[in-house]
NUDREN-712943 format. One record per residue (C-alpha): residue number from 1; x, y, z. Coordinates in steps of 0.1 Angstrom, whole numbers, padded with zeros to 4 digits, always signed. Example, Ala and Ser with C-alpha at 12.3 -4.5 7.8 and 13.67 -1.06 7.14 Angstrom:
<pts>
PT     i       x       y       z
PT     1   +0123   -0045   +0078
PT     2   +0137   -0011   +0071
</pts>
This chain:
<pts>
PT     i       x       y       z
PT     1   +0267   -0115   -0067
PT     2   +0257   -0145   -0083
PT     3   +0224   -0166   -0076
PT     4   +0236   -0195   -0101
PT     5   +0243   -0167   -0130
PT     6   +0208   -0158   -0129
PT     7   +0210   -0123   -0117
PT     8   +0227   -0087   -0123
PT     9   +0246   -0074   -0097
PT    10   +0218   -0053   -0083
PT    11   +0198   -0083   -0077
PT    12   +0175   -0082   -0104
PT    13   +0161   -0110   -0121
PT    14   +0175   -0124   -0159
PT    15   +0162   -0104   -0182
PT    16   +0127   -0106   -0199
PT    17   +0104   -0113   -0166
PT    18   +0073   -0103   -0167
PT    19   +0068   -0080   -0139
PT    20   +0033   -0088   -0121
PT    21   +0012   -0060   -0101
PT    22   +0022   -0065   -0071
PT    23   +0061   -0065   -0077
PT    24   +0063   -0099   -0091
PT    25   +0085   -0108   -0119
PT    26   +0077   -0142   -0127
PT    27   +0093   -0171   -0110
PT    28   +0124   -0179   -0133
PT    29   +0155   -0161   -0114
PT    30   +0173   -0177   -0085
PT    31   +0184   -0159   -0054
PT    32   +0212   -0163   -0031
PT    33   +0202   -0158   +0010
PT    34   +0222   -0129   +0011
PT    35   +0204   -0118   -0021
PT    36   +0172   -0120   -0003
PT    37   +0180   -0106   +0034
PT    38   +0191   -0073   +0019
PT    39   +0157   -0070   +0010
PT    40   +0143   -0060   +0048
PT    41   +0132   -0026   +0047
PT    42   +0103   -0008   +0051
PT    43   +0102   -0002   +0012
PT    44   +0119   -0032   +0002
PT    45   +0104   -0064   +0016
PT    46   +0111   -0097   +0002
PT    47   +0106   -0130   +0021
PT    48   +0112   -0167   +0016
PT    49   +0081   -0195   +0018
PT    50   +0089   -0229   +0005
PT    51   +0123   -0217   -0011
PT    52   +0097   -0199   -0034
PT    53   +0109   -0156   -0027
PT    54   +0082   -0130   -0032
PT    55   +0082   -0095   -0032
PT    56   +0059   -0081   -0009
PT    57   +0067   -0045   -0005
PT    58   +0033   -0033   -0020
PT    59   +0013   -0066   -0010
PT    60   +0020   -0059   +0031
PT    61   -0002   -0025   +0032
PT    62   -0028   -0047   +0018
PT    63   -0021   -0082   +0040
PT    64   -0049   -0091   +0060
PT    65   -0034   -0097   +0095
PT    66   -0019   -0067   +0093
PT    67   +0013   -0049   +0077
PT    68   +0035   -0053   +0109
PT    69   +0032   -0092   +0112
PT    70   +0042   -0102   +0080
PT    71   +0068   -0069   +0073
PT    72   +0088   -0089   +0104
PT    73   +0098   -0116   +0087
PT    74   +0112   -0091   +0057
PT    75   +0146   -0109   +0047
PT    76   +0139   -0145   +0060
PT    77   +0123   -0174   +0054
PT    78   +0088   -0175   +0063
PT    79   +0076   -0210   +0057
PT    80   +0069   -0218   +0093
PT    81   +0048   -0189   +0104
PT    82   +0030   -0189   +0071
PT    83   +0020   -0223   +0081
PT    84   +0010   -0216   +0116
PT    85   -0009   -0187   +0107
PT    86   -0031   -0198   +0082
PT    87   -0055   -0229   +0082
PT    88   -0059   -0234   +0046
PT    89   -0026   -0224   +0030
PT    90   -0034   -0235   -0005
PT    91   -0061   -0210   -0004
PT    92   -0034   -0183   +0005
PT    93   -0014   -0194   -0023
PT    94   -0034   -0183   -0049
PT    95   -0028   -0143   -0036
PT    96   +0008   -0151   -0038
PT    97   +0013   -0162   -0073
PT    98   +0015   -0124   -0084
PT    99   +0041   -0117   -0056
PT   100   +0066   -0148   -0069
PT   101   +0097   -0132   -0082
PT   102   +0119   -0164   -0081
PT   103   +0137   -0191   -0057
PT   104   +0161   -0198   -0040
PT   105   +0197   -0212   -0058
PT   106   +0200   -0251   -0058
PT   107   +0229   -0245   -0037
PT   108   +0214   -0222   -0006
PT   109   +0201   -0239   +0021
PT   110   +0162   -0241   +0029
PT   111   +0171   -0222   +0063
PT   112   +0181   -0187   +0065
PT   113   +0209   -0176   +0092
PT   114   +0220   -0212   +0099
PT   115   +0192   -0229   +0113
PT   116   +0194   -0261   +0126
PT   117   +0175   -0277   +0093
PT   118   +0169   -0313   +0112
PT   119   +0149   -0294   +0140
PT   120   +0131   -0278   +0116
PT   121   +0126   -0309   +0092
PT   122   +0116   -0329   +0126
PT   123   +0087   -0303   +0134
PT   124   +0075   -0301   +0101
PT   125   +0069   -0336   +0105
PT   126   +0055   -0329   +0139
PT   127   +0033   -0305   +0121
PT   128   +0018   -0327   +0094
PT   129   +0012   -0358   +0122
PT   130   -0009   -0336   +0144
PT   131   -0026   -0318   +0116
PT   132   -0038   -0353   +0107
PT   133   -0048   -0368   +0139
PT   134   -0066   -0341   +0153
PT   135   -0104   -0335   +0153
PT   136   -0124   -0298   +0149
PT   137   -0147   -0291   +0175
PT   138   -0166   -0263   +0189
PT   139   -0157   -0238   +0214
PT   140   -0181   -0239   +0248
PT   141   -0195   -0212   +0255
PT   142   -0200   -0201   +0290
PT   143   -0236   -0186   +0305
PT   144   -0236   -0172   +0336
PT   145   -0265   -0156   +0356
PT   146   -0264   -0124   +0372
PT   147   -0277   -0112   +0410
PT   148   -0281   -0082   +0423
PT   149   -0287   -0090   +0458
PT   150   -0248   -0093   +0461
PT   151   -0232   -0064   +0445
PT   152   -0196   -0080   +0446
PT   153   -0211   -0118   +0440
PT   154   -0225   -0100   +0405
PT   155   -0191   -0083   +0398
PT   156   -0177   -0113   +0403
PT   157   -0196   -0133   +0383
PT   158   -0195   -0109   +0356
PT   159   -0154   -0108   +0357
PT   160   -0156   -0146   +0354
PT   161   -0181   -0144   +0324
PT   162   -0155   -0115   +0308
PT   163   -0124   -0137   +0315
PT   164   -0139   -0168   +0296
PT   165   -0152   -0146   +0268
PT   166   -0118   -0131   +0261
PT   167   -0103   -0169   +0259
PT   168   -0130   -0177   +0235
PT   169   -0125   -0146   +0216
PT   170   -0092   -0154   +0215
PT   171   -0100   -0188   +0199
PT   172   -0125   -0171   +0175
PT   173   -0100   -0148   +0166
PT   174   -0068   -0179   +0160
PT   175   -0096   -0194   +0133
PT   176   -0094   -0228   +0157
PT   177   -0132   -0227   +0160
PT   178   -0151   -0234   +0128
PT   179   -0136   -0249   +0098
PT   180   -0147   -0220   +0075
PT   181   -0128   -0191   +0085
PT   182   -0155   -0162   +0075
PT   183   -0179   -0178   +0103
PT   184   -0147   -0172   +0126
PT   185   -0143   -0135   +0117
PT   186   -0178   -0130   +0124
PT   187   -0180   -0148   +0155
PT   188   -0147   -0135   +0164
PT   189   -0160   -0097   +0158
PT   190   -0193   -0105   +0176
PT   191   -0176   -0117   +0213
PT   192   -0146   -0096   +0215
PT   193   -0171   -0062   +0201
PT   194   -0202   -0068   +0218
PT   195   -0196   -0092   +0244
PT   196   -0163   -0074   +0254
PT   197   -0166   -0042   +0237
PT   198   -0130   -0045   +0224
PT   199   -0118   -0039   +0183
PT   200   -0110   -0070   +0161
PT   201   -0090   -0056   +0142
PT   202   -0069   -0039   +0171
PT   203   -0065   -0079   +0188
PT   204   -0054   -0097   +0154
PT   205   -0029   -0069   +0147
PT   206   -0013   -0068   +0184
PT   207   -0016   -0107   +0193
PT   208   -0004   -0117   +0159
PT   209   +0024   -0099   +0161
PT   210   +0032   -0118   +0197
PT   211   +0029   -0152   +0179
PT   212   +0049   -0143   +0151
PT   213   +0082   -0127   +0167
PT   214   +0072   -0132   +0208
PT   215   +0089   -0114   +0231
PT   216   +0118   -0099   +0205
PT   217   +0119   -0062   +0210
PT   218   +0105   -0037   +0184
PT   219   +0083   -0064   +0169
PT   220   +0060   -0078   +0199
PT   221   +0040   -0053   +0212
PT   222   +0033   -0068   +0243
PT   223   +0072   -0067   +0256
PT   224   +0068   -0025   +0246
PT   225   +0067   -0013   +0283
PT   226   +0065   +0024   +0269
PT   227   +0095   +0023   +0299
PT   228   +0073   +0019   +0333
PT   229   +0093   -0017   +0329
PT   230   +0125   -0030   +0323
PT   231   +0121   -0068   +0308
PT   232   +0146   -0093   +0304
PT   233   +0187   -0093   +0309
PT   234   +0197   -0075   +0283
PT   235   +0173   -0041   +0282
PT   236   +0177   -0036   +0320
PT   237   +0220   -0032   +0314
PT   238   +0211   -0011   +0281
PT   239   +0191   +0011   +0304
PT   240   +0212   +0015   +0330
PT   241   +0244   +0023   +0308
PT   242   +0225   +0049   +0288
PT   243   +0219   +0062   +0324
PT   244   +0178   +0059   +0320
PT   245   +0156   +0065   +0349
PT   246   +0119   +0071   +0336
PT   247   +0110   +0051   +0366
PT   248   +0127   +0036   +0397
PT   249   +0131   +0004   +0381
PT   250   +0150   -0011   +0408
PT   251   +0115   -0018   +0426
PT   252   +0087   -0028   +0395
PT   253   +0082   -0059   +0410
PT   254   +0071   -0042   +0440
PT   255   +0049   -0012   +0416
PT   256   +0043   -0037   +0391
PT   257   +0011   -0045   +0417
PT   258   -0004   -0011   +0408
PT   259   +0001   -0005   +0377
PT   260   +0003   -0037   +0358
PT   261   -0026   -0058   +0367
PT   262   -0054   -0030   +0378
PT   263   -0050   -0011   +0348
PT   264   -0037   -0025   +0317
PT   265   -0076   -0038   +0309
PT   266   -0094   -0009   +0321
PT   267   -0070   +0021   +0312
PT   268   -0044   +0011   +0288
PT   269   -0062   -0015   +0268
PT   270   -0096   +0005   +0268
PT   271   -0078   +0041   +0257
PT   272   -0059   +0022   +0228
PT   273   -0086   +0002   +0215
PT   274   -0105   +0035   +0208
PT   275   -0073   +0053   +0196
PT   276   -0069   +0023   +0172
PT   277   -0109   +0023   +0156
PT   278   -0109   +0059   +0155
PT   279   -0073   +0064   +0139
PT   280   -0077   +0036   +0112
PT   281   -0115   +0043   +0108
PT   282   -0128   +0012   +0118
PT   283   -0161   +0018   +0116
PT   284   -0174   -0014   +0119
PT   285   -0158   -0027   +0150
PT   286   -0163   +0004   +0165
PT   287   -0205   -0007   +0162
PT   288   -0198   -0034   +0180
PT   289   -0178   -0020   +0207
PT   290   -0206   +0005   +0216
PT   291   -0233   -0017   +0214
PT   292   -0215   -0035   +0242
PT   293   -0217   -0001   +0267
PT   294   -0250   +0005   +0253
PT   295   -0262   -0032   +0262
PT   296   -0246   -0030   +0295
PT   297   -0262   +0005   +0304
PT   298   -0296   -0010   +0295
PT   299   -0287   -0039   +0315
PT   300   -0280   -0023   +0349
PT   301   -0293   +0013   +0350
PT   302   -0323   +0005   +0362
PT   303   -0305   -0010   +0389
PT   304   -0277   +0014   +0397
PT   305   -0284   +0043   +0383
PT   306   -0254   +0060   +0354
PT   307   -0228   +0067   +0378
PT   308   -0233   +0030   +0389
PT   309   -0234   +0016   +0363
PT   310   -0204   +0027   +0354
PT   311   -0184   +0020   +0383
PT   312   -0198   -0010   +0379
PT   313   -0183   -0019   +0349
PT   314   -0147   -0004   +0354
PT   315   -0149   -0024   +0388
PT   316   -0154   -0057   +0367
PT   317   -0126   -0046   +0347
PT   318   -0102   -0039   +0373
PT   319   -0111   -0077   +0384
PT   320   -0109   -0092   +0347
PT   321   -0076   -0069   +0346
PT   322   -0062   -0092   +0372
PT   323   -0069   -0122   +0361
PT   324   -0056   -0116   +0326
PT   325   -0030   -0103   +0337
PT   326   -0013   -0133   +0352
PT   327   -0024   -0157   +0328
PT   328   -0008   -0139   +0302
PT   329   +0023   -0127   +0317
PT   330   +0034   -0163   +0337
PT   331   +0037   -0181   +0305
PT   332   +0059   -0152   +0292
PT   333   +0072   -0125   +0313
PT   334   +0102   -0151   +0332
PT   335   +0115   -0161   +0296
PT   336   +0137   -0151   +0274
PT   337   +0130   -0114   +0264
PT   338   +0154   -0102   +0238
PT   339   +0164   -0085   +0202
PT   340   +0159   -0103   +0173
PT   341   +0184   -0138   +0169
PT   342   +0168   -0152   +0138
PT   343   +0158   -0186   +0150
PT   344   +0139   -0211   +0138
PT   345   +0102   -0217   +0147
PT   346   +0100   -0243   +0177
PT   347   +0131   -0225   +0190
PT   348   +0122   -0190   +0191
PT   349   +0086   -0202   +0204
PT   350   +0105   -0222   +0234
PT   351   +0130   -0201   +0243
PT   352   +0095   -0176   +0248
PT   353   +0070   -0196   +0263
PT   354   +0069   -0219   +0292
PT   355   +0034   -0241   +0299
PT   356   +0015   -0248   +0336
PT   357   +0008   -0282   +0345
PT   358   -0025   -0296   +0336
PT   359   -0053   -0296   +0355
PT   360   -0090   -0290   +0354
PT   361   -0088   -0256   +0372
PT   362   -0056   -0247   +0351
PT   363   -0073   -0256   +0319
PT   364   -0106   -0234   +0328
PT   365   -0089   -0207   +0345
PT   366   -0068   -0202   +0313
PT   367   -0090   -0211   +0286
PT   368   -0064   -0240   +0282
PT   369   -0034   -0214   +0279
PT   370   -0017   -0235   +0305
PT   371   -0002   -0254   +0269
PT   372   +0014   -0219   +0262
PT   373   +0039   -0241   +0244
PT   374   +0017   -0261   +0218
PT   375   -0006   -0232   +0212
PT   376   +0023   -0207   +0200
PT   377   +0037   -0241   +0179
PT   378   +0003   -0244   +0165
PT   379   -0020   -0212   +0170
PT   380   -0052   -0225   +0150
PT   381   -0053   -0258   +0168
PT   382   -0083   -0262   +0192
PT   383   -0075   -0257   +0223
PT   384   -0089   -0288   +0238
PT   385   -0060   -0309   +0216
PT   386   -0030   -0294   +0230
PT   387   -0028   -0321   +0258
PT   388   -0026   -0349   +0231
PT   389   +0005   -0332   +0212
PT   390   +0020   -0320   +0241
PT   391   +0039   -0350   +0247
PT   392   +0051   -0352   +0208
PT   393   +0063   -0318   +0214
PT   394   +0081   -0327   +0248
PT   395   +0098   -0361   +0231
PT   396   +0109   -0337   +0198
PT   397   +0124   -0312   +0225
PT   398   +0142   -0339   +0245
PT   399   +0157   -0352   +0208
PT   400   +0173   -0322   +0200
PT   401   +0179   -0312   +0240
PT   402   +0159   -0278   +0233
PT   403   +0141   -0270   +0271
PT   404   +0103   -0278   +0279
PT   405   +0096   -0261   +0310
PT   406   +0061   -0271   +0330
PT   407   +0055   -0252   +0360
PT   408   +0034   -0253   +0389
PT   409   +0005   -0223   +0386
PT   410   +0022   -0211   +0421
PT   411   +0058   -0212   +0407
PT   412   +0048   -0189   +0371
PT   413   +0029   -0164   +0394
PT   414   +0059   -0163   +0417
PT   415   +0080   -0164   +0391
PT   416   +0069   -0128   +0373
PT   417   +0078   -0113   +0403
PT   418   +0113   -0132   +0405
PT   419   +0118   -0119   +0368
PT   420   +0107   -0082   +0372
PT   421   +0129   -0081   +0402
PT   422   +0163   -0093   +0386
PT   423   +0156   -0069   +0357
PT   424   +0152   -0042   +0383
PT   425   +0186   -0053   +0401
PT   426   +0203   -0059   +0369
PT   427   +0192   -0021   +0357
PT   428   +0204   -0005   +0390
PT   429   +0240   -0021   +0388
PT   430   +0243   -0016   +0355
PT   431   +0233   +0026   +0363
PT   432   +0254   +0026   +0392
PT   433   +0286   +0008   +0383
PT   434   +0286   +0009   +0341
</pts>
């Protein structure tokens, strides 16, 4: 198989590279796209950025958002997500120079499984006006006092104080804060470990998998209903054929009020994140996270008592639970949910993500995750920018007739329920009559 005569037919480059130590072999063989997507296993990983291919089976143990983020775009071209992912790519380059093993033939396109190249040459532009235009700024942080008088006015209050610091964390932890990314690491480790009492580590390698394959089964975490859900079209009639039942699926949207928002903060959530910094030893992060529960103990013992204190605490969590619960699923949970289609960037991130309209509640109640749309297209942009590219986005969208979906907050929140409830029907027909 031929990559312009420059290769064997087990895909190794002309003879004479110099192999570097991380699997490079120099840059001077060319590579075909079928060359390269062979190349997708756990042990074999190549990938594609700027028609430049690198091997990066040894490198991904050792990549710093995680081996499960990059090891997803194993046999495809990467250019877009290495973009989005990392503010100062030129700075990235430099670890990839031993990785380079060669590029692609003259004759292969720059987009693997037959991309639609103008969309993705017309976002790239996109990309490099916005990066241009827009402005750094810092985050706000939110202070808010505490009563006792009121027992539920103070849980409140704290609930609303948790809520905001997660969006914050979550722009600490999408390097859209300060311009030097070490002060965003440590500010990011700081709020999410002891203002939250969560693991960095355990956020960058669960959301960052989200952004980079959302919602495709077996590579975004948060569509792995470990079965209490069936999501989508196409899982619930898998299900239901294979004649699985681990739960009556047929009413989730009526259970999914239970289960989903009361407990995926304080039970789920809180048992993995310590599963996750013991497991992987992360020693550090698991500091922070006690000196959270040690702060709050300190805090409001004297006031409650232990046994207070903590129902205190998994009471605020069974609000924040709530509250993050449908910001986070509304943008995602009615969209398309399915396998992996190899599309290109803006696609896969519409076809994923919907945005609520703009308002001043919306933007404060989300942390400004209302632009669901803009912040998955660009995920180190500060958030309070996403309303000024919104409408480049929307006019790219309408050029290549690619959907832009704006709903009402009531319609997304009525919405999940619409969507667990046709899965559910879907499963059941599928069980019954398949």
């Amino acid at each position: 198989m031929g990559g312009g005569g420059q290769q064997t037919e087990s895909s190794e480059p002309v003879k004479g590279d110099g192999v570097g130590p991380d699997g490079g072999r120099g840059g001077s063989a060319v590579y075909t796209w079928e060359e390269v997507q062979r190349h997708c296993h756990r042990s074999d990983q190549w990938l594609v950025i700027d028609r430049k291919v690198y091997n990066i089976t040894q490198w991904a143990k050792r990549h710093p958002g995680g081996i499960r983020v990059i090891s997803h775009f194993a046999g495809e071209d990467a250019t877009e997500a290495f973009v989005a992912f990392h503010p100062d790519p030129n700075f990235v380059r430099k670890f990839l120079k031993p990785l380079l093993i060669g590029e692609l033939a003259p004759t292969e396109p720059s987009q693997d499984h037959g991309k639609n190249a103008a969309l993705v040459q017309d976002f790239q532009a996109l990309r490099d006006r916005v990066e241009k235009e827009e402005a750094l700024a810092l985050g706000l942080l939110w202070v808010w006092g505490t009563s006792w008088s009121i027992t539920l006015l103070c849980s409140l209050m704290l609930a609303t104080s948790q809520a905001q610091a997660g969006w914050l964390q979550h722009d600490y932890g999408h390097l859209s804060v300060c311009k030097k990314s070490s002060w965003n690491h440590v500010l990011h480790k700081f709020v999410i470990g002891h203002l939250k009492g969560a693991s960095a580590n355990w956020w960058n390698h669960r959301h960052f998998q989200h952004h980079a394959k959302p919602s495709v089964f077996s590579k975004d975490p948060d569509v792995n209903s470990l079965h209490v859900f069936v999501l989508g079209d196409k899982q619930p009639v898998e299900y239901g054929i294979k004649k699985l039942k681990y739960m009556p699926y047929h009413h989730q949207h009526q259970y999914f009020f239970l289960i989903g928002p009361p407990l995926l903060i304080p039970v789920y959530f809180t048992i993995q994140i310590f599963q996750t910094m013991f497991s992987h030893r992360n020693w550090v992060d698991l500091a922070w996270s006690i000196s959270y529960y040690l702060r709050f103990c300190c805090c409001y013992y004297p006031f409650f008592g232990f046994f207070g204190s903590v129902a205190l605490i998994c009471f605020v969590r069974f609000l924040e639970s709530h509250w993050f619960v449908w910001v986070t699923q509304m943008n995602h949970l009615p969209m398309d949910i399915d396998h992996e289609r190899h599309q290109d960037w803006l696609t896969m991130q519409l076809s994923a993500t919907c945005n609520i309209e703009q308002s001043t509640f919306n933007d404060w109640f989300s942390g400004h995750l209302n632009f669901q749309i803009e912040h998955h297209l660009f995920p180190t942009m500060p958030r309070h920018n996403y309303h000024l590219v919104a409408p480049l986005v929307r006019a790219l969208c309408e050029k290549h007739g690619l959907s832009y979906q704006v709903k009402t907050l009531q319609k997304a929140i009525i919405d999940v329920v619409r969507s667990l409830k046709k899965s559910g029907d879907l499963w059941l027909d599928a069980y019954l009559h398949k």
